[in-house]
Backbone of each chain as ProteinMPNN parsed JSONL, in Angstrom:
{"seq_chain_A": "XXXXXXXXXXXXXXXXXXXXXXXXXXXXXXXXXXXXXXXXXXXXXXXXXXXXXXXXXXXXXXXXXXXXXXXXXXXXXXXXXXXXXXXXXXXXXXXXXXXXXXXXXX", "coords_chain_A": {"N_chain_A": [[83.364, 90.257, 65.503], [84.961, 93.383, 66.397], [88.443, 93.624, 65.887], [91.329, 94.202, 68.23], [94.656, 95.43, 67.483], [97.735, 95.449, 69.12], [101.061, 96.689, 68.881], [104.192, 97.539, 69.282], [104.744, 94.176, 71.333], [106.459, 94.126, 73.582], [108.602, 96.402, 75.307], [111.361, 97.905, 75.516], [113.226, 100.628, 77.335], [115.482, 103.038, 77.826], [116.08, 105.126, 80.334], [114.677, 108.027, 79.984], [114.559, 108.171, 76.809], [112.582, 108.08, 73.671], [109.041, 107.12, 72.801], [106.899, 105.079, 71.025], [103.88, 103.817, 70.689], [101.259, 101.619, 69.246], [98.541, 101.047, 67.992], [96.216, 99.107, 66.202], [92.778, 99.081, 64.176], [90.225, 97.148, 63.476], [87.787, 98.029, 62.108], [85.576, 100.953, 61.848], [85.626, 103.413, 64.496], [83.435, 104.668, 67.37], [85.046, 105.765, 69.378], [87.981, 105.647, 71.369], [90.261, 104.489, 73.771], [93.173, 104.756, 75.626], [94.353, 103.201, 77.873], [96.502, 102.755, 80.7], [97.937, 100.409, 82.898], [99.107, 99.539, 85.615], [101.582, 98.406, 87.848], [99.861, 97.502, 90.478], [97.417, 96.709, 89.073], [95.484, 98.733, 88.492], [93.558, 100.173, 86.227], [94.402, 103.094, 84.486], [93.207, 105.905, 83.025], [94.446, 107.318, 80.084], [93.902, 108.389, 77.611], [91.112, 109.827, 76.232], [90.124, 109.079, 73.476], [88.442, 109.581, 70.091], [89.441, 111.06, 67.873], [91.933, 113.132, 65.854], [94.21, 114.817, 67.778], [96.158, 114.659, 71.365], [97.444, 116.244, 73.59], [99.023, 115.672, 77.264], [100.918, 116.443, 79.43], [104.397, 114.647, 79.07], [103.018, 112.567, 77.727], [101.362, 112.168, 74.275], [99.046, 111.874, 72.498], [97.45, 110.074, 69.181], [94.989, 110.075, 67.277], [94.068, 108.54, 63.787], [91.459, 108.036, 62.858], [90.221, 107.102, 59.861], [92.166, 105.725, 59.123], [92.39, 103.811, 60.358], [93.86, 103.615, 63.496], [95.605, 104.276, 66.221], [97.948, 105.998, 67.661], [100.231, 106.069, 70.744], [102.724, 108.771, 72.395], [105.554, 108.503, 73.987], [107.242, 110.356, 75.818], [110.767, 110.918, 76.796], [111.156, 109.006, 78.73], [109.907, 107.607, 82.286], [110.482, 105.713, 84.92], [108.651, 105.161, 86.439], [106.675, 105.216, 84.595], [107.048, 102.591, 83.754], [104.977, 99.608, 82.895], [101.347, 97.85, 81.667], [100.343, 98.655, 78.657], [97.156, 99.85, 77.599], [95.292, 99.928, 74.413], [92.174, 100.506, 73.851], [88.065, 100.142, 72.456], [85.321, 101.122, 71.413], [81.898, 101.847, 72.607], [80.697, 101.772, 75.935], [80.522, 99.054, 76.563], [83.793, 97.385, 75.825], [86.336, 96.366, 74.09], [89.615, 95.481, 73.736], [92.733, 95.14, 72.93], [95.631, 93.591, 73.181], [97.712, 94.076, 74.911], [100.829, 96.374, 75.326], [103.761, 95.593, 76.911], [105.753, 97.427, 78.672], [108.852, 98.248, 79.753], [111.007, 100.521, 81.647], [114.39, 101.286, 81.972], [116.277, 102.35, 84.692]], "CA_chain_A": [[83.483, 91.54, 66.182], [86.035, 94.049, 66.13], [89.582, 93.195, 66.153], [92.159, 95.228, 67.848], [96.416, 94.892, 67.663], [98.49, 96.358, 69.546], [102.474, 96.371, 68.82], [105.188, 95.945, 69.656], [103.982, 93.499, 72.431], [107.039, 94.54, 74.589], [109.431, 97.544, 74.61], [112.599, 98.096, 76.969], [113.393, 101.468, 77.134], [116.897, 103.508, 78.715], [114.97, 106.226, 81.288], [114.603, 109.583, 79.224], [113.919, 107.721, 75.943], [111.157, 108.462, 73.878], [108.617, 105.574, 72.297], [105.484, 105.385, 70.477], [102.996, 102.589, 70.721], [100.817, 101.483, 68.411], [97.113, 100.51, 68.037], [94.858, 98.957, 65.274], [91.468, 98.297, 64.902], [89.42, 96.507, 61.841], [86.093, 98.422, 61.711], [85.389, 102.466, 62.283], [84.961, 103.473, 66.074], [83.065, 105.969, 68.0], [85.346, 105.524, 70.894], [88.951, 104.893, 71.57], [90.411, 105.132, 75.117], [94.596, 104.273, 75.894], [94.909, 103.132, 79.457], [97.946, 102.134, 81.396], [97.712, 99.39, 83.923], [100.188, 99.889, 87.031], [101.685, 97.062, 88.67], [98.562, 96.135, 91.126], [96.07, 96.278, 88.355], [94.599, 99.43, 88.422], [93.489, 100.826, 84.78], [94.374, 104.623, 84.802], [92.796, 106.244, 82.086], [95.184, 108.489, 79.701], [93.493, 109.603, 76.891], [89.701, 109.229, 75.044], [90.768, 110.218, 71.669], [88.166, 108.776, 68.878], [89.812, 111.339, 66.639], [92.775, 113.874, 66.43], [95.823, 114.688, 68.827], [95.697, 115.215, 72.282], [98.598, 116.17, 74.769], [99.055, 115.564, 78.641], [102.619, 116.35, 79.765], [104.866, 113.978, 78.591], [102.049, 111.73, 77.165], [100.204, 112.47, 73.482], [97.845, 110.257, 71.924], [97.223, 110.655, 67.458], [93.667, 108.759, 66.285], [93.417, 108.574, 62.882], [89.947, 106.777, 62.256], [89.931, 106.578, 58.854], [92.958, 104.572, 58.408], [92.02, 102.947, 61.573], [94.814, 103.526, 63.905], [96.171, 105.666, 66.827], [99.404, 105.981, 68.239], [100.503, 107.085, 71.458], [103.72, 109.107, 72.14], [105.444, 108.711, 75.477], [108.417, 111.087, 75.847], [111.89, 111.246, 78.139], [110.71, 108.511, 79.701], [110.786, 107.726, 83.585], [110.734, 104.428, 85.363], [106.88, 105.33, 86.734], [105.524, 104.703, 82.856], [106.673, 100.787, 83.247], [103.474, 99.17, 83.109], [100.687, 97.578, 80.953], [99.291, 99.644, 78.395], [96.344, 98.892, 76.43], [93.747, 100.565, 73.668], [90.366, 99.768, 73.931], [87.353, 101.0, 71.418], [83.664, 100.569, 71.654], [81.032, 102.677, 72.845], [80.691, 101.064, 76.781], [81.421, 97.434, 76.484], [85.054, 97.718, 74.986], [86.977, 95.605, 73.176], [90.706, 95.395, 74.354], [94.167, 94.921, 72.643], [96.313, 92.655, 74.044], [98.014, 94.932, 75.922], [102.098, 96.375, 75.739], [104.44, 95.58, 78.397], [106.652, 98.352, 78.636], [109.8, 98.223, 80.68], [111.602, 101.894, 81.74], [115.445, 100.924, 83.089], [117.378, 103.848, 84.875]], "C_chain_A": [[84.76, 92.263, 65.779], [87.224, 93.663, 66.466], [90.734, 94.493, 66.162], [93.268, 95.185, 68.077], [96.678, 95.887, 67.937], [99.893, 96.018, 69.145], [103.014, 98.155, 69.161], [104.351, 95.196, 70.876], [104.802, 93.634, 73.819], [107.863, 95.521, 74.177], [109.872, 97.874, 76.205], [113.065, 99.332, 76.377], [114.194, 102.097, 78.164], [115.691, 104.422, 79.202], [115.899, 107.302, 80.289], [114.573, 109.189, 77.472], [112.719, 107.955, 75.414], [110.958, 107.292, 73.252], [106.996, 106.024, 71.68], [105.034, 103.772, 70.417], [101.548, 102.915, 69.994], [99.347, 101.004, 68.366], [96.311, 100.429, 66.508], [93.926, 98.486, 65.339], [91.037, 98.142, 63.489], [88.145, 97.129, 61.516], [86.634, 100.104, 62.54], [84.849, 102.298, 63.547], [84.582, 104.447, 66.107], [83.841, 106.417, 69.174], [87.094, 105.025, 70.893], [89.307, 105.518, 72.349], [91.895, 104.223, 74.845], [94.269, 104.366, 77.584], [96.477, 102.535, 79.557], [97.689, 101.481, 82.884], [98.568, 99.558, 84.822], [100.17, 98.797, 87.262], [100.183, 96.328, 89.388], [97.558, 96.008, 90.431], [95.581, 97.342, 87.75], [95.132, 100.232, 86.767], [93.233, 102.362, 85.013], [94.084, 105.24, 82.828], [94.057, 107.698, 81.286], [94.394, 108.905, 78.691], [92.107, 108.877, 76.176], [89.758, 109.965, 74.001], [90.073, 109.516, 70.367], [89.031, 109.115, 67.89], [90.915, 112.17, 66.895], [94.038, 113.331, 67.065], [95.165, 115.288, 70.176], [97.172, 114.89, 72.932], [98.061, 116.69, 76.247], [100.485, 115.45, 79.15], [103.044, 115.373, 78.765], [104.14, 112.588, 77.416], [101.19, 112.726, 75.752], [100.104, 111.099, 72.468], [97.618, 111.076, 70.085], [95.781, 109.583, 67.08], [93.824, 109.015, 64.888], [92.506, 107.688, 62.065], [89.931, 106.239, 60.853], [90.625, 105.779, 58.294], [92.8, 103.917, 59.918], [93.298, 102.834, 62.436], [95.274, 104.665, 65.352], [97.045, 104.999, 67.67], [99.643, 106.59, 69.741], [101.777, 107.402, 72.208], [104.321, 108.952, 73.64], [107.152, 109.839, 75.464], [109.361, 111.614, 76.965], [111.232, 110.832, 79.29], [110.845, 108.208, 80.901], [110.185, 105.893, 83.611], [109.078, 103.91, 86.304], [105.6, 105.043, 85.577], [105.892, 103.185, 82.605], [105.015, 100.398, 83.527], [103.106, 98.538, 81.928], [100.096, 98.611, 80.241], [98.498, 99.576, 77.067], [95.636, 99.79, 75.85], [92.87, 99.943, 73.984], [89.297, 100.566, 73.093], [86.175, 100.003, 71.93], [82.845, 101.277, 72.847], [80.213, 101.543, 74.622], [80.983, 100.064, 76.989], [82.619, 97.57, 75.559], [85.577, 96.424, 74.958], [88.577, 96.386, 73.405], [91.295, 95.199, 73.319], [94.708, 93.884, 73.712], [97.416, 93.196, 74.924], [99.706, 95.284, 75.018], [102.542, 96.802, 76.526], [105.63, 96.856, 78.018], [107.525, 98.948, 79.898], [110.37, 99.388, 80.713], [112.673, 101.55, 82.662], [115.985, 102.171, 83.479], [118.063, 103.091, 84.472]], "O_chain_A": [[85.523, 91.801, 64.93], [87.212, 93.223, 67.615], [91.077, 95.289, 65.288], [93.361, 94.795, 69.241], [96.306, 96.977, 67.503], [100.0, 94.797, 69.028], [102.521, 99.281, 69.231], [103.319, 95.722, 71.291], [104.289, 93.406, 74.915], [108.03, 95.719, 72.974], [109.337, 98.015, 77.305], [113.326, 99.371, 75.175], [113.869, 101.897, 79.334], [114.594, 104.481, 78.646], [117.088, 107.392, 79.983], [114.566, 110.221, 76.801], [111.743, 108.076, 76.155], [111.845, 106.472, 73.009], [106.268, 106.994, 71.891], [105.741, 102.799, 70.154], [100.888, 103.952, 70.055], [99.299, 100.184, 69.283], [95.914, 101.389, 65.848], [93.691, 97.603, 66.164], [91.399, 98.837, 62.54], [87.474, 96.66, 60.597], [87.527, 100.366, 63.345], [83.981, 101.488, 63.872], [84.934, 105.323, 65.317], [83.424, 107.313, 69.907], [87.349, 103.952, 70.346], [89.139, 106.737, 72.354], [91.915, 103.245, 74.096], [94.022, 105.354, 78.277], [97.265, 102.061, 78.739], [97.272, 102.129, 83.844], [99.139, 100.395, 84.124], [99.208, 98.051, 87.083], [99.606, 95.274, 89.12], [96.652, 95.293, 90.858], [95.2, 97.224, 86.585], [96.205, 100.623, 86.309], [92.231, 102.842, 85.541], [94.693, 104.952, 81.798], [94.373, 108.739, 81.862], [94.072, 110.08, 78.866], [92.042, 107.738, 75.714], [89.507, 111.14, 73.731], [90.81, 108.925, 69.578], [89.498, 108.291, 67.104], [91.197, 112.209, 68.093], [94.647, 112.262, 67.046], [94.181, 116.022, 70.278], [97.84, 113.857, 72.889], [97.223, 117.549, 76.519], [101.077, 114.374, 79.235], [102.366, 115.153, 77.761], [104.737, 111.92, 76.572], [100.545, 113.742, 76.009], [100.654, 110.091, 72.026], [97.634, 112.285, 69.849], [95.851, 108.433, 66.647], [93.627, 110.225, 64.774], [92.667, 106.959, 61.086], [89.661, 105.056, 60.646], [90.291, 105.121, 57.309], [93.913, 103.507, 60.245], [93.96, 101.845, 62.122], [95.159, 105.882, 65.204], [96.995, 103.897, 68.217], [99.175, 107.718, 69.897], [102.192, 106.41, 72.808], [103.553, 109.283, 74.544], [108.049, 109.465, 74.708], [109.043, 112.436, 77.824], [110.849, 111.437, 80.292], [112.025, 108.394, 81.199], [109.706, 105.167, 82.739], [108.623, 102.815, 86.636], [104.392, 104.812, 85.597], [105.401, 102.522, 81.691], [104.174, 100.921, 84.259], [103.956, 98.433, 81.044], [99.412, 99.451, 80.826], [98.893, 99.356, 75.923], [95.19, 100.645, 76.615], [92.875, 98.786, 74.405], [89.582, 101.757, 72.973], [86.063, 98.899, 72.465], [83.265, 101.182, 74.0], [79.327, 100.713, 74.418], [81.924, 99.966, 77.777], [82.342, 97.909, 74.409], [85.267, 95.52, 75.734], [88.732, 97.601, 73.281], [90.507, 95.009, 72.392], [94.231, 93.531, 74.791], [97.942, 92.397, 75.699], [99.916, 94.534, 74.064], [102.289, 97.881, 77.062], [106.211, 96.909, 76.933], [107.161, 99.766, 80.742], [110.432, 99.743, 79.536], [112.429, 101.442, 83.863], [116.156, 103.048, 82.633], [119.243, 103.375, 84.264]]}, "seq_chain_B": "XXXXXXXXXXXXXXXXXXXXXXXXXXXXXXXXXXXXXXXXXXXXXXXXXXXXXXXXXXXXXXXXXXXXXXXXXXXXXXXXXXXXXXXXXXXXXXXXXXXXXXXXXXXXXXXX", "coords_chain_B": {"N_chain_B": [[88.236, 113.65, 88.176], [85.637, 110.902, 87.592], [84.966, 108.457, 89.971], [85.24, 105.177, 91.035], [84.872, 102.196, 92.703], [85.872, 99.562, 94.031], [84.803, 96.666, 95.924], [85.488, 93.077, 97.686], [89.589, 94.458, 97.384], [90.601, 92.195, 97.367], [90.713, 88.635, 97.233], [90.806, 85.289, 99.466], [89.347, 82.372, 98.91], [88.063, 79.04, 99.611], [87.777, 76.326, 97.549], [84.489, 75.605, 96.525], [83.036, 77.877, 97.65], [81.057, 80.562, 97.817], [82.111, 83.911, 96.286], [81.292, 87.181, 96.882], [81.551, 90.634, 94.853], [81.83, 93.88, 94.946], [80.981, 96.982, 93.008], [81.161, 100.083, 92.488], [80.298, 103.769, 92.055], [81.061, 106.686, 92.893], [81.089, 109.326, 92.363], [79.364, 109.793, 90.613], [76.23, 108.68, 88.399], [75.193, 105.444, 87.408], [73.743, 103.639, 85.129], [74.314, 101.859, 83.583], [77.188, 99.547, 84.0], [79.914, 97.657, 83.267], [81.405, 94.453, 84.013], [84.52, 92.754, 83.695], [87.376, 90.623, 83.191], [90.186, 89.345, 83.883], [92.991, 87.312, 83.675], [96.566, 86.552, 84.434], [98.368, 88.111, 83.089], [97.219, 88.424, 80.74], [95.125, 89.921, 78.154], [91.648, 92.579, 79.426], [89.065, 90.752, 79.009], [85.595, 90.847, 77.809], [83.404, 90.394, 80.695], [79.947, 90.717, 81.31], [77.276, 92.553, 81.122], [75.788, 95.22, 83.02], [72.649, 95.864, 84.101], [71.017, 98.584, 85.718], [68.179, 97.948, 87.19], [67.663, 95.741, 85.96], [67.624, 92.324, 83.81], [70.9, 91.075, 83.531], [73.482, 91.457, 80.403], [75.276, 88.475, 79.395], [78.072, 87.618, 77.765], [78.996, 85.969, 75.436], [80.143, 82.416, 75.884], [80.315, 82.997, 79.199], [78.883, 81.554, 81.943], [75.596, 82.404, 83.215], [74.541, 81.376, 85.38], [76.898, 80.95, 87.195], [78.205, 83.164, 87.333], [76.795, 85.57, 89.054], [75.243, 88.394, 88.817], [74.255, 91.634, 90.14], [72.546, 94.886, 89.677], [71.136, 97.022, 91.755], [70.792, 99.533, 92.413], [71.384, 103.218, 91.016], [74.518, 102.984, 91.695], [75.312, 101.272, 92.191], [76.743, 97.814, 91.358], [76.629, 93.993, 91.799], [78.606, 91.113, 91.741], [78.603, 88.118, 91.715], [80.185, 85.169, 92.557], [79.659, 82.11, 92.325], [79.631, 78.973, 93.848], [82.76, 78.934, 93.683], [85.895, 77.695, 91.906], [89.247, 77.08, 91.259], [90.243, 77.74, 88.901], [88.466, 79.863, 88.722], [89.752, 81.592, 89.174], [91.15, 85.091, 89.517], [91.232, 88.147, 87.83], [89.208, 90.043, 88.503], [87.282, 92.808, 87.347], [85.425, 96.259, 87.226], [83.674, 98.377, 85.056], [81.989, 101.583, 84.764], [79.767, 103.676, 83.126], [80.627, 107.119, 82.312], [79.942, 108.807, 80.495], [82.747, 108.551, 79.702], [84.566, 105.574, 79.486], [85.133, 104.683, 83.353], [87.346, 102.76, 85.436], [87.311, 100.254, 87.99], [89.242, 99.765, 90.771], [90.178, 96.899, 91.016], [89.407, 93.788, 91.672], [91.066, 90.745, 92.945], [90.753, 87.533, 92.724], [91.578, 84.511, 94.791], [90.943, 81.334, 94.652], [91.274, 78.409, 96.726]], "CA_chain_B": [[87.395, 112.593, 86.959], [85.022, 109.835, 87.749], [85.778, 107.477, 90.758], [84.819, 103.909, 90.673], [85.408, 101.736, 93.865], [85.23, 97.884, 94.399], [85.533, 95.825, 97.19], [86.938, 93.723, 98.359], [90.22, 94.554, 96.665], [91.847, 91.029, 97.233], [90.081, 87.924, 98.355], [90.756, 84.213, 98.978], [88.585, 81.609, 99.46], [87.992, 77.762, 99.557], [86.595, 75.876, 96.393], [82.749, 75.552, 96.745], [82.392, 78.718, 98.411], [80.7, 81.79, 96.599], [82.307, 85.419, 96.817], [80.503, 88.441, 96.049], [82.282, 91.399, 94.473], [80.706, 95.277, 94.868], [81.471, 97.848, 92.763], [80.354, 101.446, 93.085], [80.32, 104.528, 91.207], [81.016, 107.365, 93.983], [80.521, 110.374, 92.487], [78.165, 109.639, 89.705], [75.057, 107.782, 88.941], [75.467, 104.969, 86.254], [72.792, 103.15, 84.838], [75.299, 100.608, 83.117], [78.275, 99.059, 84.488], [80.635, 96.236, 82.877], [81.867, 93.012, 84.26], [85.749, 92.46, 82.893], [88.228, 89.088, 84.04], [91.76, 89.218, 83.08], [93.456, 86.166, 83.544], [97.686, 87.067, 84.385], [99.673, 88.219, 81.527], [96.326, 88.749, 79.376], [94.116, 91.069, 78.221], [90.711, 92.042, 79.409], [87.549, 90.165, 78.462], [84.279, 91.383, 78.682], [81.699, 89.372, 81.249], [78.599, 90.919, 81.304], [77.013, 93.722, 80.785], [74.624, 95.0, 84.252], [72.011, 97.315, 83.566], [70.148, 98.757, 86.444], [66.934, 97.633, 87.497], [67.318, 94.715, 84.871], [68.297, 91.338, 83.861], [72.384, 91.582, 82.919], [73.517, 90.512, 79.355], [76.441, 88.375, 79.34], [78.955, 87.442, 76.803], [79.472, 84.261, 75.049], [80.882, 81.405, 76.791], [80.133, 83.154, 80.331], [77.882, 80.908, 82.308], [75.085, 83.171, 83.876], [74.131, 80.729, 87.087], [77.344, 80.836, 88.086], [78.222, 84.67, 87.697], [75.378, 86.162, 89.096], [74.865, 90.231, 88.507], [73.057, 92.625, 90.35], [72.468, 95.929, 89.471], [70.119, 97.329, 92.327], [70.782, 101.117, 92.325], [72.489, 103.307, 90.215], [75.546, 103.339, 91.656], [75.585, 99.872, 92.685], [76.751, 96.632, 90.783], [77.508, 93.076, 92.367], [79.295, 90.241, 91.005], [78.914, 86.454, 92.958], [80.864, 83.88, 91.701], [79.088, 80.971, 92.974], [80.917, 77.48, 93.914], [84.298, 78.928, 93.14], [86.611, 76.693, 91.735], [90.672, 77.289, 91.695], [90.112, 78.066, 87.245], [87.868, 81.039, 88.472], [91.064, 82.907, 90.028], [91.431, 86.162, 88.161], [91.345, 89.92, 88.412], [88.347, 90.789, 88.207], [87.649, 94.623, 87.099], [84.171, 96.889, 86.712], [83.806, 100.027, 84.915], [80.997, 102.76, 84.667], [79.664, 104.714, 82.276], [80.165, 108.168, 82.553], [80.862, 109.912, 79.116], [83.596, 107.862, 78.679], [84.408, 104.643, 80.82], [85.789, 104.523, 84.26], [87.346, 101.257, 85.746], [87.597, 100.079, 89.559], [90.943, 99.207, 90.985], [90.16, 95.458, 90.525], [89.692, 92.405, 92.428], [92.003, 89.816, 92.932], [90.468, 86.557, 93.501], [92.184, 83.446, 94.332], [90.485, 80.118, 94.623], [92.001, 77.236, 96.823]], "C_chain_B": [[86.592, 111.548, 87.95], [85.725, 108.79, 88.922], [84.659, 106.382, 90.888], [85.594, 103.122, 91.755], [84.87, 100.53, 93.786], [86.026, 97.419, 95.688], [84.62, 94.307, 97.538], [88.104, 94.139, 97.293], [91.058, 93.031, 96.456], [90.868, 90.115, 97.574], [90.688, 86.134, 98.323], [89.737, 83.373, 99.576], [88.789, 80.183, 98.766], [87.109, 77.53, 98.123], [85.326, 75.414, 96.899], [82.313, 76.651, 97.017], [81.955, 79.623, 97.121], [81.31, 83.299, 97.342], [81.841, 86.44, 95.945], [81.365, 89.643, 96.249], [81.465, 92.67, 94.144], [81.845, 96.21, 93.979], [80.628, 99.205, 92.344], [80.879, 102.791, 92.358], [80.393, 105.423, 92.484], [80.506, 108.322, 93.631], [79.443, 111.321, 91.3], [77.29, 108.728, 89.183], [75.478, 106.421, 87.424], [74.351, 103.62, 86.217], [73.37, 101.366, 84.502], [76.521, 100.27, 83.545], [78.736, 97.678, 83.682], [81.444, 95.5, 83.787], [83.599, 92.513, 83.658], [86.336, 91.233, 83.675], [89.117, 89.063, 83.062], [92.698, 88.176, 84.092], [95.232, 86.719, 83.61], [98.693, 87.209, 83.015], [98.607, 88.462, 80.135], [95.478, 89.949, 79.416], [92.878, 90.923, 79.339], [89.838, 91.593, 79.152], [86.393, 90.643, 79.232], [83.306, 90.508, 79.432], [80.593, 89.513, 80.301], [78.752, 92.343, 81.68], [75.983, 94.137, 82.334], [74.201, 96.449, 84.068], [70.884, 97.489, 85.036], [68.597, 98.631, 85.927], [66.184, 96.529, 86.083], [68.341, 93.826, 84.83], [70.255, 91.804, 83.465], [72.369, 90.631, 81.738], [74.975, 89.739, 79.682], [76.933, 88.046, 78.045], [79.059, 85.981, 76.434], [80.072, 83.452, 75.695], [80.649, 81.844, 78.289], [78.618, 82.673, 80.725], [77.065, 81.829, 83.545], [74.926, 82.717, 85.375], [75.44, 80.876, 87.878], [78.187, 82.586, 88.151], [77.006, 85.278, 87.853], [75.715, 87.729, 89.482], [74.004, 90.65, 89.373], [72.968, 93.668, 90.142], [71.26, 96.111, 90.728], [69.873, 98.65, 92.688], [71.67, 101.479, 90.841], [74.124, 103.997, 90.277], [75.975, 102.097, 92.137], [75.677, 98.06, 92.029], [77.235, 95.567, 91.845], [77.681, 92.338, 91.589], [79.473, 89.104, 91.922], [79.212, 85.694, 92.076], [80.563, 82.936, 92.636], [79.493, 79.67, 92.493], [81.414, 77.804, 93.335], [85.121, 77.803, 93.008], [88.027, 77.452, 91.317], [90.916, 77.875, 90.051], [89.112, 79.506, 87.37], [88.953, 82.315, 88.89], [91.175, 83.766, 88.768], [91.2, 87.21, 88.95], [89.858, 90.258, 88.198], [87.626, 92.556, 88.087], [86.158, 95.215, 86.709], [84.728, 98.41, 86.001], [82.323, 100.175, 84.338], [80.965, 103.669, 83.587], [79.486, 106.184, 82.884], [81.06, 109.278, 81.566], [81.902, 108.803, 78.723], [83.723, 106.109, 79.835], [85.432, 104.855, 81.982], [86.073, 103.167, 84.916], [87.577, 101.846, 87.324], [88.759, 99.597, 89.322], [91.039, 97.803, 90.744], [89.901, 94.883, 91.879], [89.943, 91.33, 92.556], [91.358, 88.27, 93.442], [90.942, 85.316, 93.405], [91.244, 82.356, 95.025], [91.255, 78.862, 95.257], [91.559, 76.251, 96.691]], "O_chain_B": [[87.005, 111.439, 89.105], [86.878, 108.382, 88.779], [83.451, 106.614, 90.857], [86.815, 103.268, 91.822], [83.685, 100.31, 93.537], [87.124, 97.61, 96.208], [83.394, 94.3, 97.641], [87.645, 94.201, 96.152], [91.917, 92.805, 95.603], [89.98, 90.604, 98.273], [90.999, 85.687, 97.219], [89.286, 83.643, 100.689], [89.422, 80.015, 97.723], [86.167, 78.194, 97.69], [85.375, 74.712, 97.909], [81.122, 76.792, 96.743], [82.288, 79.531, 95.94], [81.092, 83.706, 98.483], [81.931, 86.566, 94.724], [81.89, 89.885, 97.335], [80.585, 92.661, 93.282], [83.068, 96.228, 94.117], [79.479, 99.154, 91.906], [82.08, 102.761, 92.088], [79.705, 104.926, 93.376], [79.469, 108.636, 94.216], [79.022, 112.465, 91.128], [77.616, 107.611, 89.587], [76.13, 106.861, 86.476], [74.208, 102.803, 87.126], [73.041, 100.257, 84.925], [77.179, 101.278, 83.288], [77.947, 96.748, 83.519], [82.288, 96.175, 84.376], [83.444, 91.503, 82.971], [85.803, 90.874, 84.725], [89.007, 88.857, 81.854], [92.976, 88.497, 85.247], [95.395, 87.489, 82.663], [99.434, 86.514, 82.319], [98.938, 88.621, 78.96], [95.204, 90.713, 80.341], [92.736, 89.915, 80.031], [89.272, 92.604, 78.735], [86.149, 90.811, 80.427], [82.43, 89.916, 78.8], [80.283, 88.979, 79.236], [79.633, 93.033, 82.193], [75.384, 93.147, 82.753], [74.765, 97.537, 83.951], [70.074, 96.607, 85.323], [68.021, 98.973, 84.894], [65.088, 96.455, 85.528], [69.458, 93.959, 85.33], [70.575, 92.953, 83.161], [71.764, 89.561, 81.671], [75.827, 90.43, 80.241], [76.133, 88.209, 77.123], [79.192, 85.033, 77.207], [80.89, 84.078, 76.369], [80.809, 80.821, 78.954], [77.557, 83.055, 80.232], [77.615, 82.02, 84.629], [75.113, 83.438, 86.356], [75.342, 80.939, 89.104], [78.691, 82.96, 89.209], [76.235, 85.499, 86.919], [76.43, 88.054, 90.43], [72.922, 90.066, 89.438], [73.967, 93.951, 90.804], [70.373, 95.259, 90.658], [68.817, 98.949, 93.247], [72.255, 100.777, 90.017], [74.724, 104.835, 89.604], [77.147, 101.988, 92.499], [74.787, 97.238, 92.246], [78.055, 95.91, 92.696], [77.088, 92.515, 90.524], [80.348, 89.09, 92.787], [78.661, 85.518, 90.99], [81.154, 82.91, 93.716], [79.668, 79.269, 91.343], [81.192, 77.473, 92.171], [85.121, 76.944, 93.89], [87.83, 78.625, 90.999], [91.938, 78.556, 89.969], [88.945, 80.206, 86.371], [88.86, 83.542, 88.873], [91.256, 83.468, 87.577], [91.027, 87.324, 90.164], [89.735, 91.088, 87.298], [87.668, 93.295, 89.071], [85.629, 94.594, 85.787], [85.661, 99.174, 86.246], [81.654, 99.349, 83.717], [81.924, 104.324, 83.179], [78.596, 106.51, 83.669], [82.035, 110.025, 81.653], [81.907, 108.25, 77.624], [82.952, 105.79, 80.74], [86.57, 105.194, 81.655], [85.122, 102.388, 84.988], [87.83, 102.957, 87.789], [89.28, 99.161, 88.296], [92.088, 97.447, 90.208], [90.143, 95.419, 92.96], [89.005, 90.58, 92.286], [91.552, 87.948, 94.614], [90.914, 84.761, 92.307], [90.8, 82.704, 96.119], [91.901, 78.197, 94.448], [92.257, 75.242, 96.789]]}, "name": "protein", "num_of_chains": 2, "seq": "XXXXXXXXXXXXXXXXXXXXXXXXXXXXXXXXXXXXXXXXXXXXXXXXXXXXXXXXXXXXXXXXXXXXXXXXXXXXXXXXXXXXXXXXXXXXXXXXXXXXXXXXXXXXXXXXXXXXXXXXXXXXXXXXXXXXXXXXXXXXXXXXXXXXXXXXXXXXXXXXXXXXXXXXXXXXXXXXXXXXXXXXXXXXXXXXXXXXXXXXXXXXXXXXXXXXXXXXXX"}
């Protein structure tokens, strides 16, 4: 099946810092979604971006499918973006990353 | 956007027992729903797949008798983990199709 890496696997970051996180995948998708996990669990959806750029305040997401890859940008960061945050690809049943932990210190 | 509700959100129970896990599509209809179990500090893995008004597929290594699926509407999945054992503790997590996927807040289940 598809295989997908995420790096770095952790990232400590001063508050108002910016950061980019990383995602690859081994086969062409129809589908790639970035969530961010919050402390009690819950998967909050930031961006469904097979292809392209897409911005949301401080948050933009880059796919580029054909080299299999998308990035996503977090900028002047706060201490509310620590969390888990994972890619995922695949057209309903998804296929995960292993997540990055991403620490935000004031 | 899309809201996706399970309950309970937390649960514990004794080994042998079985707990059943609902999760619910509120404000749209979904034919298909997924099954996820993330284990602390890991990703998620996919269960099973639950397709209204049909059998569910699951995933390799997941033993069907003892996760049992229901799909019986379409806004309605369950999830029984029958004779829990203290190795089934995990998060368990659904999400819905709708255009893209939506997840539930999770459910926490621990096993004594």
């Amino acid at each position: 099946g598809i295989q997908v890496e995420q790096s770095p696997p952790d990232l400590i970051l001063q508050e108002g810092a910016n950061s980019t996180l990383r995602c690859n995948f081994s086969d062409s998708v129809n589908n790639l979604q970035w969530f961010h996990q919050n402390p009690w669990g819950q998967l909050i959806n930031l961006f469904y971006i097979p292809s392209g750029t897409k911005q949301n305040g401080r948050l933009s997401a880059t796919t580029v499918a054909t080299e299999r890859y998308s990035l996503l940008y977090i900028s002047s960061s706060q201490t509310t973006d620590s969390g888990v945050y994972f890619c995922a690809v695949g057209q309903g049943k998804l296929t995960f990353g292993k997540g990055i932990t991403l620490s935000v210190r004031p | 956007g899309a809201v996706v509700s399970q309950h309970p959100s937390r649960v514990i129970c004794k080994s042998g027992t079985s707990v059943k896990i609902e999760c619910r599509s509120l404000d749209f209809q979904a034919t298909t729903m997924f099954w996820y179990r993330q284990f602390p500090k890991q990703s998620l893995m996919l269960m099973a797949t639950s397709n209204e008004g049909s059998k569910a597929t699951y995933e390799q290594g997941v033993e069907k008798d003892k996760f049992l699926i229901n799909h019986a509407s379409l806004t309605l999945s369950t999830l029984t983990v029958t004779s829990a054992h203290p190795e089934d503790s995990s998060f368990y997590i659904c999400s819905a199709s709708g255009g893209q996927e939506y997840f539930g807040p999770g459910t926490r289940l621990t096993v004594l």
